[in-house]
C-alpha positions in Angstrom: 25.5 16.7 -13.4 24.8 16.3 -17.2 20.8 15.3 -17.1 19.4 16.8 -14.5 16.0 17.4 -15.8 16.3 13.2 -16.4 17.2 13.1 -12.3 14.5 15.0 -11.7 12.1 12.4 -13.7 13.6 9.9 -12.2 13.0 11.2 -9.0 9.6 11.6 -9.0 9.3 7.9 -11.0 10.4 6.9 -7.9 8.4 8.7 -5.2 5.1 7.6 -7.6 6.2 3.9 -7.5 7.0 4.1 -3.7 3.6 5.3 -3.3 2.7 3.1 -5.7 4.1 -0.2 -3.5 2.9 1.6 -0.2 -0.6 1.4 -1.7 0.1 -2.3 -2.7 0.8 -3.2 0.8 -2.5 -1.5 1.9 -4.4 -3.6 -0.2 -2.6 -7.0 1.0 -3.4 -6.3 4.6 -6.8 -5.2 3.7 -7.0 -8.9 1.8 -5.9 -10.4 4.7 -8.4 -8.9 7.5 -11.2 -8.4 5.6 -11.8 -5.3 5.9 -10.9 -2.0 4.5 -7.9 -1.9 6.9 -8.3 2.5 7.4 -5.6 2.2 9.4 -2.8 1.8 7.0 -3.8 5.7 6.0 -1.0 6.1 8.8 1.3 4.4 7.0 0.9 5.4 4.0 1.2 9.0 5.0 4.6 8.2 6.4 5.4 6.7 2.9 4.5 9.3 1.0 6.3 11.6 3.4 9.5 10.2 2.7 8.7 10.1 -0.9 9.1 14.1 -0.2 13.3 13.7 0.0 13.7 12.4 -3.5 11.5 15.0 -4.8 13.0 17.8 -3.2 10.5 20.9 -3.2 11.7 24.1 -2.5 8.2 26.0 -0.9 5.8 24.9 1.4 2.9 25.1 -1.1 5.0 22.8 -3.5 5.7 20.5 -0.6 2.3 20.6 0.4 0.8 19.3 -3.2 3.4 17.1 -3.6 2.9 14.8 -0.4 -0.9 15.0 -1.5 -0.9 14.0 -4.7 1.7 10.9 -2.6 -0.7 10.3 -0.1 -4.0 10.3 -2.9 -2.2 8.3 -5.0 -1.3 5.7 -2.5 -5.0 5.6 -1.0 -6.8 5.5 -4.8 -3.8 2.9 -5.8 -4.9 0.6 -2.7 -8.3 0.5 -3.2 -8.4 0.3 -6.7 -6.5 -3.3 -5.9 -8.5 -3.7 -3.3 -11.8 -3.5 -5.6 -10.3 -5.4 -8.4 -9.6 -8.4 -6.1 -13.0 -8.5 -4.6 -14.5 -8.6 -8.0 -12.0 -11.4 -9.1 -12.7 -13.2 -6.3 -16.1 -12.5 -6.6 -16.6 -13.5 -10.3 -14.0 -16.1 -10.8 -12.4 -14.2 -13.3 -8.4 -13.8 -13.6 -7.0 -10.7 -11.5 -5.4 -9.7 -14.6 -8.4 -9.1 -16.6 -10.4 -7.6 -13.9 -7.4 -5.2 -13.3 -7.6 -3.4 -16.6 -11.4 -3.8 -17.2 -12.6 -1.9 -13.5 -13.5 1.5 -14.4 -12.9 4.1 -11.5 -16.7 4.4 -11.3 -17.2 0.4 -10.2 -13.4 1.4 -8.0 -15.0 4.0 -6.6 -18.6 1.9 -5.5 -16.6 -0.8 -4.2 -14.5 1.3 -2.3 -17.5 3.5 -0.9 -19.7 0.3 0.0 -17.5 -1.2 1.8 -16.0 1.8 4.2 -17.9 3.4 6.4 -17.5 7.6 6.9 -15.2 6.7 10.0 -12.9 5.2 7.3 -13.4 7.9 5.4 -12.7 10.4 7.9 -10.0 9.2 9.0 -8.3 9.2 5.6 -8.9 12.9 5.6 -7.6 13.6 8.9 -4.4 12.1 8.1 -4.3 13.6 4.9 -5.2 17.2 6.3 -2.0 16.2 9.6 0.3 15.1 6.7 -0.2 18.5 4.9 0.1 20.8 8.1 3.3 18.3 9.2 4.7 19.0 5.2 4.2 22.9 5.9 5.9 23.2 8.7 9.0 21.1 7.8 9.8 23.3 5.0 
């Protein structure tokens, strides 16, 4: 084991970009219905569990931040695609441009305005069951 602090980057690059694509996939299927698709938080979670074994944590409270800063990433990653598709569509401009121009206060409107608190809330639960399931696995 020569590197292992460049293992340990490289594992974490790749729980990020598996929540990363996890968050990808919720915005495709939310494309698709036409809706905010709140289900896919379960998912996601599951993702970002997994993500857990290439990062390895050793305590529960590490374990516990990691899978939420997995699980927030994949949720903010989604609908920040989510809200730069609408507005593409939306606008006729080219996804590309949209996608580095939305600021995360326009992300965060579109994302609010078109949820409702159920969505919302059921985001959180999963989170808060993904954190107590993370705990306890330790």
């Amino acid at each position: 084991m020569p590197f292992p602090a460049l293992r340990r980057a490289a594992s974490a690059g790749a729980a990020v970009l598996l929540a990363l694509c996890a968050g990808a996939v919720w915005s495709v299927v939310a494309l698709i219905l036409g809706d905010g698709a709140a289900w896919m938080c379960v998912p996601a979670a599951l993702v970002a569990y997994h993500g857990l074994s290439y990062l390895k944590p050793a305590s529960a409270i590490a374990r516990v931040g990691s899978v939420l800063a997995l699980y927030a990433c994949t949720v903010a990653y989604a609908h920040y695609l989510l809200s730069a598709s609408i507005v593409s569509a939306q606008l006729g401009l080219h996804f590309r441009d949209v996608l580095l121009n939305v600021g995360p206060e326009m992300a965060i409107a579109l994302a609010t305005s078109r949820g409702d608190w159920l969505d919302a809330a059921a985001i959180g639960v999963v989170g808060v069951v993904l954190a107590a399931f993370a705990a306890r696995r330790a």
